[in-house]
N, C-alpha and C positions, 0 to 999 in steps of 0.2 A: 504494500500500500504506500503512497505517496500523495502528499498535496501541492498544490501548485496554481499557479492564475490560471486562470480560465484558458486564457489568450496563447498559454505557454505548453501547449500540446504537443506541438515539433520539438519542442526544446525537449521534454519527458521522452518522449520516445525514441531522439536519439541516443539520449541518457542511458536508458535501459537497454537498445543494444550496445551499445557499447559494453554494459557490465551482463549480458549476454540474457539479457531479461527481453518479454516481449510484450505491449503491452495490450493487458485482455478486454478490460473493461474501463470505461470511465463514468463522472454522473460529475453534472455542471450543479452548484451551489448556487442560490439565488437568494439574493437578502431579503427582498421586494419584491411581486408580482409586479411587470410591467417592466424593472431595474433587469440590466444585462448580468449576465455570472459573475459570480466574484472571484469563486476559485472552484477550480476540480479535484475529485477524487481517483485516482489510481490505482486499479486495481495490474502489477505486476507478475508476469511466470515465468520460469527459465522457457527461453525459447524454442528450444525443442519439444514444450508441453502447455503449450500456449491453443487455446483456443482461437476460432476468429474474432477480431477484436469488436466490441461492440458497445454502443453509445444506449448509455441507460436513461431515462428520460431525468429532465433537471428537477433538483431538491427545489421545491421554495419555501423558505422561512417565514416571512410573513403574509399575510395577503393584501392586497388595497389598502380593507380597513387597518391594516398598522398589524393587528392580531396573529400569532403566530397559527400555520396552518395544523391543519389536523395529521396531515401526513408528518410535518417537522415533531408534532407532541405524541405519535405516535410509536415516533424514533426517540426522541427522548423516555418514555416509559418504559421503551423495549431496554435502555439503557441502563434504568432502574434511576433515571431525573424525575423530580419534581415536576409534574405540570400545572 
């Protein structure tokens, strides 16, 4: 696992072949409904056991109203946080 800006996907996956990783999965962070990605999540495998790589839909934390979503407080419970 790795995070990183959004924006910095080429950078990560050169990163990871070079240290012989490929990468499998990623999922864009979103602060605000409407607001671009902030940063992504990295999912890493050695590369000879790497999956096709695949774009997981983006987290968003808040929604419009300001309120954080139910899919965000869902992930936090599962995490054992306070919602």
């Amino acid at each position: 696992m790795a995070c990183a800006a959004a924006r910095q996907r080429g950078r990560v996956e050169a990163a990871a072949a070079a240290a012989g990783l490929a990468l499998e999965a990623w999922r864009d962070v979103v602060p605000k409904e409407g607001k671009t990605a902030l940063f992504s999540v990295y999912a890493l495998r050695r590369a000879a056991e790497a999956a096709p790589p695949r774009d997981e839909p983006p987290l968003v934390l808040r929604g419009e109203d300001g309120r954080f979503t139910e899919e965000f407080n869902a992930l936090c419970r599962a995490m054992g946080m306070p919602v």
